[in-house]
C-alpha positions in Angstrom: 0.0 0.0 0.0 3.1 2.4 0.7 3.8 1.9 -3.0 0.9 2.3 -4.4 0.5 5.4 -2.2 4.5 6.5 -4.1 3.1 6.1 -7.4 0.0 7.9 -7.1 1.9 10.7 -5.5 3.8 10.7 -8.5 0.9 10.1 -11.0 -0.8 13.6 -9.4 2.4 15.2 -10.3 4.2 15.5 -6.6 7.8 15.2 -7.4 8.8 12.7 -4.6 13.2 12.0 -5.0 14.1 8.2 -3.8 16.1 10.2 -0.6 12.6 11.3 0.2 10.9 8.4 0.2 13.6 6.7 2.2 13.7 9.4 4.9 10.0 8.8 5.5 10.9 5.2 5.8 13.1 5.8 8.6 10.9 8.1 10.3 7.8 5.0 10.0 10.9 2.5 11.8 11.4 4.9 14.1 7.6 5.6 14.9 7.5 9.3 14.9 3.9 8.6 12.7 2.9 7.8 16.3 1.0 4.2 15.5 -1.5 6.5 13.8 -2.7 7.3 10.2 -3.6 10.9 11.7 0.3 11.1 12.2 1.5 8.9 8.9 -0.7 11.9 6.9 1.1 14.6 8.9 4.5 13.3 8.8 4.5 12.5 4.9 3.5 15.4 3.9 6.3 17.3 6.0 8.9 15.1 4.1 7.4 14.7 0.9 6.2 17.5 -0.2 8.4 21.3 -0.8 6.1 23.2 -2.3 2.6 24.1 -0.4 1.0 24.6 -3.8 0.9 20.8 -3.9 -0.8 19.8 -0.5 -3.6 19.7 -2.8 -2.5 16.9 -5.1 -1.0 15.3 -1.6 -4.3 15.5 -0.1 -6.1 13.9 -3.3 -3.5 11.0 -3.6 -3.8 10.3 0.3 -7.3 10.2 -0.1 -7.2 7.7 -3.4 -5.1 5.0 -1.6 -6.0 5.3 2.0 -9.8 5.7 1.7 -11.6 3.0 3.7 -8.6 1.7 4.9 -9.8 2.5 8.4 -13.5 2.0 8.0 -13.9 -0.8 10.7 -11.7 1.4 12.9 -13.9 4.6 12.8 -16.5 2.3 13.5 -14.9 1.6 17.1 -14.0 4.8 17.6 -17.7 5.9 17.4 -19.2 3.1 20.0 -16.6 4.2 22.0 -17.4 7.6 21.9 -21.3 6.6 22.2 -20.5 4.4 25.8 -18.2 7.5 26.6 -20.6 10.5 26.2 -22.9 8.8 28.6 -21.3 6.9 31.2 -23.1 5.5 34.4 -22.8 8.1 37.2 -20.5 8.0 40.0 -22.1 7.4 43.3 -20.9 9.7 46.1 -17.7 8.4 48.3 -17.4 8.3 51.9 -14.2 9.8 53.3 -13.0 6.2 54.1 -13.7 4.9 50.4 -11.1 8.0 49.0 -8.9 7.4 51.3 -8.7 3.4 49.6 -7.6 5.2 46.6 -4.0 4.4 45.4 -2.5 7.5 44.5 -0.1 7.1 41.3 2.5 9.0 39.6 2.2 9.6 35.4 5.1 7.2 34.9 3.1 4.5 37.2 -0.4 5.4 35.4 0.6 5.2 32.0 2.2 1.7 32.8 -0.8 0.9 34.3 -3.2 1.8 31.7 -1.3 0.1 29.0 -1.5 -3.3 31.0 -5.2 -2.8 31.9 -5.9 -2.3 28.2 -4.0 -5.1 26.8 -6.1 -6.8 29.6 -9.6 -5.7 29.2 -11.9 -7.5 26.7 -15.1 -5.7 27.3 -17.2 -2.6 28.4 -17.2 -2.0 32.3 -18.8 0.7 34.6 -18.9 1.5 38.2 -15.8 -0.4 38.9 -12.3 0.3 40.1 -10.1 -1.5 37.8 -10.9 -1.7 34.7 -11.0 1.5 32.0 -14.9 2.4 32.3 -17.2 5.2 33.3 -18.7 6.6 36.8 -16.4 4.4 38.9 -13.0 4.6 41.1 -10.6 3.4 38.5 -7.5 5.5 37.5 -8.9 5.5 33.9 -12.4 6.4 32.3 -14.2 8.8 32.2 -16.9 10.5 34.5 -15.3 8.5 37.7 -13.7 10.0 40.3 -10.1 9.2 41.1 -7.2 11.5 42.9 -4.5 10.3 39.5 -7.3 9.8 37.0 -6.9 9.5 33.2 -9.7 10.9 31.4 -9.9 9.0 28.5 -12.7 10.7 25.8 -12.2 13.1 23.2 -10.9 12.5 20.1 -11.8 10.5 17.1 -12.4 14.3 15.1 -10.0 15.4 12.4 -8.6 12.4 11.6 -6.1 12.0 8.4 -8.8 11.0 6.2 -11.4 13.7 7.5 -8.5 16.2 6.9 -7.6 14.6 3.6 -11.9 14.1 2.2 -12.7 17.3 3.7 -10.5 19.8 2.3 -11.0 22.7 4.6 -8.9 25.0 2.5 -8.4 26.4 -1.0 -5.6 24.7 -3.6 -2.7 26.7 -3.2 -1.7 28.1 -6.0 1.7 29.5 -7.2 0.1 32.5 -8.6 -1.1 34.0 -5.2 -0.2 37.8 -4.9 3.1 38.5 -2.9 3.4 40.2 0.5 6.5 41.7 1.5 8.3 38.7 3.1 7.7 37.0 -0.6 8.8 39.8 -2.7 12.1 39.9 -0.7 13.3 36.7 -1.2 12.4 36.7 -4.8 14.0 40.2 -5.0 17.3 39.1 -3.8 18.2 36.9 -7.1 18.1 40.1 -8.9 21.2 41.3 -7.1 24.5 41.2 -9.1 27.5 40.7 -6.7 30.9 41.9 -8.5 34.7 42.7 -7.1 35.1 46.5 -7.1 37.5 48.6 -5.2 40.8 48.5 -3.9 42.1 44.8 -3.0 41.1 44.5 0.7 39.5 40.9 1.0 42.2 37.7 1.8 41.7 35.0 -0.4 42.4 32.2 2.2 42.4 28.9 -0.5 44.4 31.0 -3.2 46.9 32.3 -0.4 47.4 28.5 0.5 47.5 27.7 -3.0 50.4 30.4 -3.8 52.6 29.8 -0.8 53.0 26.2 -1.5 53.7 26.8 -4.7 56.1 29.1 -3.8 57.9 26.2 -1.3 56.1 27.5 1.9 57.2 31.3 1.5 53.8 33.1 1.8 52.3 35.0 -0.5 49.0 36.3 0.3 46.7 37.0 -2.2 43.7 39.8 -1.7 40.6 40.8 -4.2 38.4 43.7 -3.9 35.0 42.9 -1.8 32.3 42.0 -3.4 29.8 45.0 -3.7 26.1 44.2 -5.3 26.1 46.3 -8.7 22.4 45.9 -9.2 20.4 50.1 -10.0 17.1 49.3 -10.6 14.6 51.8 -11.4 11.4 51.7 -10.4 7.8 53.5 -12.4 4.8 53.4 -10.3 0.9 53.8 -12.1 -0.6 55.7 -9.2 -4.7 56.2 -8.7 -7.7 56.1 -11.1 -7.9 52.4 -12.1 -5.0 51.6 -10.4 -6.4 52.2 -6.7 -7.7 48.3 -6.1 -4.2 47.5 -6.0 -2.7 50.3 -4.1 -1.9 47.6 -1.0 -0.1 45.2 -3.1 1.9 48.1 -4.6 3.0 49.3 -1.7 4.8 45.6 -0.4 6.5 45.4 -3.6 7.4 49.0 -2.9 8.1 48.4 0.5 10.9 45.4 -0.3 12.5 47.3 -3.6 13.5 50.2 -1.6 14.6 48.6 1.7 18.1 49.6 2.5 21.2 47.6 0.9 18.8 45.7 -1.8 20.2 47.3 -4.8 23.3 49.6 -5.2 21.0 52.2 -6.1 17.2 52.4 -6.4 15.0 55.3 -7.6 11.2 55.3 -8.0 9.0 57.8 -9.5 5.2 58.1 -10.0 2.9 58.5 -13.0 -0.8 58.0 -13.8 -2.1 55.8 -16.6 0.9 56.7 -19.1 4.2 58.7 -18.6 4.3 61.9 -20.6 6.9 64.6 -20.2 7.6 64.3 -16.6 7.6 61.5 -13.9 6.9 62.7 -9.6 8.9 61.8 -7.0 5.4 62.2 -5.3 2.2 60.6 -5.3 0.7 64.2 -5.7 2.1 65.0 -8.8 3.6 67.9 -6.8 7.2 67.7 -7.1 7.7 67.5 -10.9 10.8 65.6 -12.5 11.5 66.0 -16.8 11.5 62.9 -18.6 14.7 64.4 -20.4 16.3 64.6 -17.4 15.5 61.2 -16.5 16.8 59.7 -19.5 20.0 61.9 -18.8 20.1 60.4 -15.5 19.7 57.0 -16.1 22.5 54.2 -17.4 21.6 52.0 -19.7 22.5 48.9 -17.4 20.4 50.1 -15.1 17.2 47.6 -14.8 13.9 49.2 -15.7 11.0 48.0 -13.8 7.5 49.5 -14.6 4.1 48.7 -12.5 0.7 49.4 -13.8 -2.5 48.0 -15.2 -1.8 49.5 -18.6 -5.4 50.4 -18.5 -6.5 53.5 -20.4 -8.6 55.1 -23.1 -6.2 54.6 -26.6 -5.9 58.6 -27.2 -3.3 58.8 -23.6 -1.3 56.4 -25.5 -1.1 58.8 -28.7 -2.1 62.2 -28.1 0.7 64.7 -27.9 0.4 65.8 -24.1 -2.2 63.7 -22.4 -5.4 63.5 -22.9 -8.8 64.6 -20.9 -8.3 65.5 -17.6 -5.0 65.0 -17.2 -3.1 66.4 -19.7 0.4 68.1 -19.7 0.2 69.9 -22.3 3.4 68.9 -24.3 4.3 68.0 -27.5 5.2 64.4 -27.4 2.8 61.4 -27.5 3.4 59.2 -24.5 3.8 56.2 -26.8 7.0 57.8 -28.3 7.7 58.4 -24.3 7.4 54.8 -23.5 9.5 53.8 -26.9 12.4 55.9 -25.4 12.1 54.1 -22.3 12.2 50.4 -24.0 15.2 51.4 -26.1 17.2 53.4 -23.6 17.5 50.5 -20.7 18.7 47.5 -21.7 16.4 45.0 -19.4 12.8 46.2 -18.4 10.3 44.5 -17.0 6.6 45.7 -16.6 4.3 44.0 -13.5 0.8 43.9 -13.8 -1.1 43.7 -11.0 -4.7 43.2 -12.8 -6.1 39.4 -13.7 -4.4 38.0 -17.3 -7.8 38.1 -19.0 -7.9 41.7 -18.9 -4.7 42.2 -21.1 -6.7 42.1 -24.3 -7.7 45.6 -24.1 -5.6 47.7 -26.7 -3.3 49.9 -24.7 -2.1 46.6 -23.1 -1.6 44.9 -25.4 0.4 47.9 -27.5 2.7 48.3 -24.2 3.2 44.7 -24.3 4.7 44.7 -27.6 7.1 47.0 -25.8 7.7 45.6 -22.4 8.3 42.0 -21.3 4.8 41.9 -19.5 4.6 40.0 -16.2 1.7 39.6 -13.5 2.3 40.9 -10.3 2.5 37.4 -8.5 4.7 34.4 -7.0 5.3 32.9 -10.6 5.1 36.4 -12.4 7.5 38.2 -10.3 10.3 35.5 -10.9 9.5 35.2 -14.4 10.4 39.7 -14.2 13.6 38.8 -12.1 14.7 36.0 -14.6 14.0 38.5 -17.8 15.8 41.4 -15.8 19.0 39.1 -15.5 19.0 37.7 -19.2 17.5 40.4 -21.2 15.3 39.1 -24.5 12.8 40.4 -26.2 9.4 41.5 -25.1 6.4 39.1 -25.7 4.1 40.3 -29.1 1.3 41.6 -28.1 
């Protein structure tokens, strides 16, 4: 049954390595599973499976080989639990009768019960030996004993309820991102290179000289390695883009944190970039898009975040269009062609659902910008395209 239950892991597509499968193994010999298929399901699925987006699949090819597998042992578990939830009431004790009560310790009780329970071979009540209800006995429940065992509960949320019931949504690996997940995923895009004066030993290639110089040293030094990575960040602020003001913010919040990035700028703009970019949310504090490009290196990585959502003419009126308009000269799609040929790698995160990028202005900035939605999958997928460069997808 353990291979069956291997192969159907693998037929739902959970990658399970030999080493895996062994470790569990040795965790079963060992009995950290507890004697229980409540604790096989738990410990399995901490060993097998790496990615939560698949406790899904787990819990589906749990279900499929274990099903009914403990039918007749639910069925105990529920006359138990019937004799249990009304057991025959304790009569009261006289002082003398308490005082015949043996008194036990936990090691001496669990010893105890184990013995009386490979013993017992029936229901009992009222007595003071055997596991029962509404008598003296260490063990039962609704007695009365000084070192008594309650023994009830239980029996709910076993593996296969946990497994049939499925209590909580698929994960998926195209969840949005909070901070903690846009920082790790933020941290590949860092590009660690030797710059400076030569201040850092190089122990191995120190060794590696001095013996080849018959044990005179030589110490070897390299400059310290400094991460290279100025990434430039375009925020789409308000109108259409206010439903995902919260999200925007944590990807905000990890891009700017101290130390990511040898140097990290963000500005603002609404629907479309024109002839200026804000260092403010407000639009208050104006910056020239001239003087942007002037400012910017080429290998500087380009990141720009926004639904892309706008009526066609913001795209290719000179100056804006309807209410906000700057009045200048230049079409914001010429704007944005600037952008995608002055940086070498860009990347453009979309925070709306995929189905929406039919509409035309996304789909003409897409012809522009590698296109990426703003989640687990889609901000790696920006990361990798920042790192390799390529072309953008065709809209």
């Amino acid at each position: 049954m353990l291979l069956d239950f291997f192969y159907e892991l693998r037929r739902r597509k959970v990658p399970v390595a030999s080493q895996e499968w062994l470790a569990l193994m040795r965790a079963l010999a060992m009995g950290l599973h507890e004697s229980s298929l409540d604790g096989f399901y738990h410990l399995s699925r901490a060993l097998l499976v790496k990615d939560v987006a698949l406790f899904d699949a787990f819990d589906d090819a749990f279900l499929a080989t274990f099903k009914g597998v403990h039918a007749d042992s639910i069925a105990l578990i529920d006359d138990l639990m019937k004799w249990l939830e009304d057991p025959k009431k304790l009569a009261q004790l006289t002082e003398e009768q308490k005082k015949l009560l043996r008194e036990l310790n936990m090691r001496e009780l669990r010893e105890l019960f184990e013995k009386r329970l490979a013993e017992q071979k029936k229901r009992h009540e009222g007595g003071n030996k055997w596991i029962g209800t509404g008598g003296t006995s260490p063990f039962g429940q609704g007695g009365k004993n000084p070192t008594g065992m309650s023994v009830g509960g239980g029996g709910q949320g076993t593996a296969m309820q946990v497994a049939e019931e499925r209590r909580y949504k698929a994960y998926r690996k195209d969840v949005l991102l909070d901070v903690r997940k846009i920082d790790v995923v933020l941290r590949t895009l860092r590009d660690l290179g030797r710059e400076g004066a030569p201040s850092e030993l190089d122990l191995d290639e120190t060794i590696e000289k001095t013996a080849q110089n018959a044990g005179e040293l030589e110490i070897v030094q390299h400059p310290p390695r400094r991460n290279r990575t100025r990434v430039l960040l375009l925020m789409d602020v308000g109108g259409s883009m206010d439903p995902y003001a919260r999200l925007v913010e944590q990807l905000f919040t990890a891009a700017s944190r101290t130390g990511r990035f040898a140097r990290f700028r963000h500005y603002y703009f609404h629907n479309t970039i024109y002839d200026f970019v804000y260092e403010d949310a407000f639009f208050d504090k104006k910056v020239p898009f001239a003087d942007l490009i002037n400012s910017s290196e080429r290998s500087e990585k380009l990141v720009l975040v926004g639904d892309a959502a706008m009526h066609p003419a913001e795209l290719t009126s000179p100056g804006g269009y309807g209410w906000y308009s700057e009045g200048g000269r230049t079409a914001s799609i010429d704007r944005m062609r600037q952008l995608a040929t002055h940086f070498r790698r860009t990347a453009w995160l979309n925070p709306s659902a995929e189905y929406e990028w039919q509409q035309t202005t996304v789909k003409t900035l897409r012809a522009l910008f590698p296109m990426f939605p703003l989640t687990v999958e889609g901000i790696q997928g920006a990361v990798r395209q920042l790192l390799r460069g390529g072309a953008p997808i065709a809209a």
